[in-house]
N, C-alpha and C positions, 0 to 999 in steps of 0.2 A: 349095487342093488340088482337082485334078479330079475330081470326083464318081463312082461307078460306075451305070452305066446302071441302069434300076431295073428288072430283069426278075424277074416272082413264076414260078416250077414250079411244079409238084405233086411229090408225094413221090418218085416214080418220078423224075421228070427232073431232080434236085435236083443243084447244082455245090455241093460241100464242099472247102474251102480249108483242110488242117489247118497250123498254124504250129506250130514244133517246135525246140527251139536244137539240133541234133543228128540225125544219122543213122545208123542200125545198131543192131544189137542190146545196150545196153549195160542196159535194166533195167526196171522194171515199166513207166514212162513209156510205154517205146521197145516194150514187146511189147502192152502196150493200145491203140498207134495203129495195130501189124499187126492185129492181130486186128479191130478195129473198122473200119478202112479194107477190110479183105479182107471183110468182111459186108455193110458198106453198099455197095462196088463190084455185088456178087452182088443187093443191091438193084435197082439200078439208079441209084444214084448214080454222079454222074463225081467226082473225088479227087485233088485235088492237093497241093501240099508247098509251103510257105515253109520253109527251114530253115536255120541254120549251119553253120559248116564242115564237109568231108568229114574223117572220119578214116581210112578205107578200113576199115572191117569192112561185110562184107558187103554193102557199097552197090548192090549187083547187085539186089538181093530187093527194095530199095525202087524203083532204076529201073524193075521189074518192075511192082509195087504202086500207084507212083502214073504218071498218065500225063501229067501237069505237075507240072516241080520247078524251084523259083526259090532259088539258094544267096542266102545274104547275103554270104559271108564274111567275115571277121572282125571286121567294122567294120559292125553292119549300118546301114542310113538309113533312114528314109521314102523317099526319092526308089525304093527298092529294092522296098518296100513296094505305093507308087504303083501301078508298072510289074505288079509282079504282080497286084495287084488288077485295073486295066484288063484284062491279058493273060487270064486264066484267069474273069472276071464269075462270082464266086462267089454264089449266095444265104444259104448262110452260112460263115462263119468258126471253124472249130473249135479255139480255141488250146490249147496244152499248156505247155509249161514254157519261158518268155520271160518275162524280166526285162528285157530294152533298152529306154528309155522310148522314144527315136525310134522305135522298131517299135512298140512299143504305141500310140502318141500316132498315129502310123496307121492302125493298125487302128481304135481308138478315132472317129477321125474320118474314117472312110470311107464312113458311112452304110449301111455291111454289119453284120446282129446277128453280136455275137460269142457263143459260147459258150465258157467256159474251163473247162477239165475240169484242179482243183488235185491234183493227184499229191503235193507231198508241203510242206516247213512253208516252203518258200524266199521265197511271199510275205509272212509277214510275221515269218519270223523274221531276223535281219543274219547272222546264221552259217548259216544252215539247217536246224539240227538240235533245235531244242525243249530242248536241254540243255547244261548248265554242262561246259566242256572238263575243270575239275581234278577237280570232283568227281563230275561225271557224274549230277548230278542233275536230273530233268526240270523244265522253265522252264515255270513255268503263267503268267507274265502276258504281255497283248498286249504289241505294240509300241509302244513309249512312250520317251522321253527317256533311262529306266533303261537302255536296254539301248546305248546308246554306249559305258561304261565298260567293262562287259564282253565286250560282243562286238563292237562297232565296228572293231575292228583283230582281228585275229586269225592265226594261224599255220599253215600249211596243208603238208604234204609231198606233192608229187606229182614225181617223178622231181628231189628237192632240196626243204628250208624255202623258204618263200616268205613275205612278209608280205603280208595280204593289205586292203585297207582298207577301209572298208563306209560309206558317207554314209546320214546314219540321212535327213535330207532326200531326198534321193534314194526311199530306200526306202517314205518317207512316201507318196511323190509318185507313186510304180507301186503304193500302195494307192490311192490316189485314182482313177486311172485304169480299176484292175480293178473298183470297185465299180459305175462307169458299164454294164458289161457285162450282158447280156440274162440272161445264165444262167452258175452257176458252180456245176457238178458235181463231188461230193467224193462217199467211197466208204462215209464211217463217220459216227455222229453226233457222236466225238470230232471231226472234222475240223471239222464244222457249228458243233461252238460253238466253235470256234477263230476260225473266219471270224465270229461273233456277235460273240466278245467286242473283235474287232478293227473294228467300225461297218457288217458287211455288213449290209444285211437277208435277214431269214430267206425273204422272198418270191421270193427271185432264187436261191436257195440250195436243190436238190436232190440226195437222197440214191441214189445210183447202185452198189454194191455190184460188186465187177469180179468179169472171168469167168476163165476160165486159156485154155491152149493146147488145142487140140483132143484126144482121146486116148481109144482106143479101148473099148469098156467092156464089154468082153469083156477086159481086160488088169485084174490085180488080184495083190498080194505074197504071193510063197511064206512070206513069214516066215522065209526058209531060218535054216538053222544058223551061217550066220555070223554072225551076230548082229548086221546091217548098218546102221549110224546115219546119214543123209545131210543134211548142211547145202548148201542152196543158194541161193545171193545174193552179191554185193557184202562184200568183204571190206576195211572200211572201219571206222573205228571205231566209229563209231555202231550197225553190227551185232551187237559185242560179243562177234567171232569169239576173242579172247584171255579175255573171263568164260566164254563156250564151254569151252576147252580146260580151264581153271580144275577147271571142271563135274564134264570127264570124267575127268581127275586122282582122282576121288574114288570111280568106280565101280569095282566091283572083277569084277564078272561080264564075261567074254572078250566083247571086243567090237571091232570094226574100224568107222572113221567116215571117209567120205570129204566133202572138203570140196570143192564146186565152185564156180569164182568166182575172182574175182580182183580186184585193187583195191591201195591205196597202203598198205594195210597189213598185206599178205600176208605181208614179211620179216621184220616182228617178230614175226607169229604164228608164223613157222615156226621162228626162233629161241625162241618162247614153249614149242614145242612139243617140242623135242627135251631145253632145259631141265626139266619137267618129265617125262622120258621115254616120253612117248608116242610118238617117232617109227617105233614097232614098229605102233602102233595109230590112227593118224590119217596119212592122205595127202591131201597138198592138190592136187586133177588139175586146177586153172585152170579157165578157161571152154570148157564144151563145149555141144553143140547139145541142143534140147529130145528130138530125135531118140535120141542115146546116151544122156540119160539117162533113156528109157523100161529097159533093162535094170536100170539101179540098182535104179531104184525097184521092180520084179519081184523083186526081191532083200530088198528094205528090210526092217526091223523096227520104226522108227523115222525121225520128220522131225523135225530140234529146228530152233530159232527162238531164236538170243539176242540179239536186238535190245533194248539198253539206253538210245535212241532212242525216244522216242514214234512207232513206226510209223502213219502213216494207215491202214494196211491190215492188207500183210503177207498178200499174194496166195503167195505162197512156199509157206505149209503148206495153200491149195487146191490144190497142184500134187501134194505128196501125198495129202492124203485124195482125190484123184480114183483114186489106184490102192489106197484102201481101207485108207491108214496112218494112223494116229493120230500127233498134233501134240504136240511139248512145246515149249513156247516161254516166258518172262517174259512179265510182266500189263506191258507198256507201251503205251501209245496206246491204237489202234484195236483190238487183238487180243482183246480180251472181245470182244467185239461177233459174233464166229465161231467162236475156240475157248471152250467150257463145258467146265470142271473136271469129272473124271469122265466126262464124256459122250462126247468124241468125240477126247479125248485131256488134256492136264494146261496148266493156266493155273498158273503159277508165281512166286510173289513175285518183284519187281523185282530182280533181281542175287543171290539168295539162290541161292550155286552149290551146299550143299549139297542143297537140296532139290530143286535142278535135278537133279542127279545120282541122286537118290533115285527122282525119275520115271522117267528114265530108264532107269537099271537095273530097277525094278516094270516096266517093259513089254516088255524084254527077259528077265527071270525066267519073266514070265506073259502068254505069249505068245496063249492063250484071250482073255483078258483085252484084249489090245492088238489082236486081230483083232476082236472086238466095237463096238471104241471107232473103229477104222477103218472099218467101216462103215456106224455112223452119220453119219460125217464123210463118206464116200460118197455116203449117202442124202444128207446134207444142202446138201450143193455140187450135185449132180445137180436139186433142187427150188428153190435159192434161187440159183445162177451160172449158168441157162443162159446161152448165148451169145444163143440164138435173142432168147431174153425179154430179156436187156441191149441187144441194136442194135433191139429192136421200142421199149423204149421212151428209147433214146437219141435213134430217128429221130421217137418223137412229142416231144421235147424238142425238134427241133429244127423240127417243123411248128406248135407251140405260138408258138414266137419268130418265126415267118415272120408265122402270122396277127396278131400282135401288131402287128410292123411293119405289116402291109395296112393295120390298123385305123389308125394311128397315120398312115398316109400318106392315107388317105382322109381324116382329121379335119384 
């Protein structure tokens, strides 16, 4: 392969190459690379795109955003790879969520540092999701031989069943690859010992905590009288939007919840929903812009979270406490790590819907109480997510790896 010329910047003139299987706004992935691409641009960074196919949502905003984009589509190669590295002489390589080993074995072997910033379990779980399909229990061991039977094949509905098949080799083979990488940026220290117990070392392995969308702070919830509950994300199973409805089946104090979002298993939440007769009290409004739902949230009295998934994050309930709401969510994954029980809203036994229910309604009853709890979770996203302070030291991660290379090219 033909080498990339070996040009060092400084942090100011620095070319960022993000790789991306996807473009538009479809979820935490896809709004961490806006946001972080629109800060380091306003750096002085230039920002380009490797990515997979177009799906048409919004692809205007990233034409916009980056000012080189090299599709793969659907079949990506090295040879594609090649071509854009020569074309855009990155210093470094920001990857995101790419699983195709010829794109990795590229990147890998381009003599560019990569950095991979891991969003969510897809490297080393075969399914993605950290959890058993029937029983919905979370999978605490690495990747290993055991998980062929279980999840090596597995079942997937997106517009039809699908089978879908997972080569546990394969999977071996893109961990091997990602552990050669200069830096792998995870959000939680659940994530950190996931990548531990799977052969990363802890020394390539930092802990990077995300920020949300921008929004104004002068803007904070009336608390109104509707008694307004708002879920927003992916409505997928993993998020647990049917143990949700379950939940709210069980409250009894007047309440209206709107779900925002959309995903493969919207129709049987909605069929979940009208069966237990909530359809007077839960309306599912699909995906809207972070734009419209600044009024919800002015509105809000409540952000619930029923991810029964081990979340990395679960950046979702800083999108409320930024407007001053306290969070009720399940204790899965990452999510201790930010919401504290009592403090800034309620950490909830794993799939325990009635005491989900119970929170919820407590902060709806006692709405003193839930405005307290909202802004400490205000205070607390405002001191620990800025934006400024996440690209200040995303960009010294990535001046770190550059001297690294120097040193290693001078030896």
């Amino acid at each position: 392969m033909a080498q990339r010329r070996a040009v060092f910047r400084d942090a100011q003139g620095m070319r960022t190459l993000f790789v991306h299987e996807r473009v538009g706004p479809y979820g935490g992935a896809e709004a961490n690379i806006s946001l972080s691409a629109n800060e380091l641009k306003r750096r002085g960074h230039t920002v380009g795109l490797i990515h997979g196919p177009l799906r048409g949502k919004n692809e205007g905003e990233w034409n916009e955003l980056f000012s080189a984009r090299y599709p793969m589509g659907h079949k990506p190669d090295r040879a594609t790879v090649q071509a854009a590295l020569w074309d855009f002489q990155p210093d470094i390589i920001y990857l995101h969520k790419m699983s195709d080993l010829e794109v990795l074995q590229g990147l890998s072997a381009s003599g560019t540092p990569v950095v991979r910033m891991i969003h969510d379990h897809d490297l080393y779980c075969m399914r993605g999701c950290k959890y058993f399909y029937f029983t919905r229990k979370i999978c605490k061991r690495p990747l290993s031989a055991y998980c062929v039977f279980p999840c090596g094949g597995f079942l997937r509905k997106a517009g039809g069943w699908r089978f879908r098949w997972v080569s546990y080799l394969a999977k071996k083979k893109e961990l091997r690859l990602n552990r050669h990488f200069q830096r792998l940026i995870v959000a939680t220290q659940y994530m950190k010992d996931e990548l531990l117990v799977n052969g990363f070392s802890s020394s390539r392995i930092q802990i990077l905590p995300p920020v949300t969308h921008y929004s104004d702070p002068g803007l904070r919830s009336s608390f109104s009288s509707r008694n307004l509950v708002l879920y927003v994300g992916q409505i997928i199973r993993g998020k647990g939007v049917d143990v949700l409805l379950e939940s709210l089946a069980q409250v009894t104090s007047p309440f209206m919840c709107l779900i925002f979002g959309d995903g493969n298993h919207r129709s049987y939440c909605e069929k979940l929903s009208r069966k237990l007769g909530l359809q007077d009290k839960v309306i599912f409004k699909g995906f809207v812009s972070q734009e419209e739902l600044k009024a919800y949230y002015q509105e809000c009295s409540a952000v619930v979270m029923s991810s029964v998934w081990p979340e990395p994050f679960g950046a979702a309930g800083l999108e409320g406490m930024r407007y001053g709401l306290p969070v009720v969510a399940f204790d899965a994954g990452g999510i201790r790590e930010w919401l504290t029980d009592g403090y800034n809203g309620f950490l909830v036994p794993w799939m325990d819907r009635t005491a989900f229910a119970a929170r919820v309604q407590q902060l709806l009853a006692h709405k003193d109480q839930a405005q307290e709890m909202g802004e400490r979770g205000r205070q607390m996203v405002a001191e620990e997510h800025d934006l400024n302070r996440y690209v200040e030291l995303l960009d010294q991660t990535f001046q770190e790896v550059l001297a690294e290379t120097r040193e290693k090219a001078v030896v």
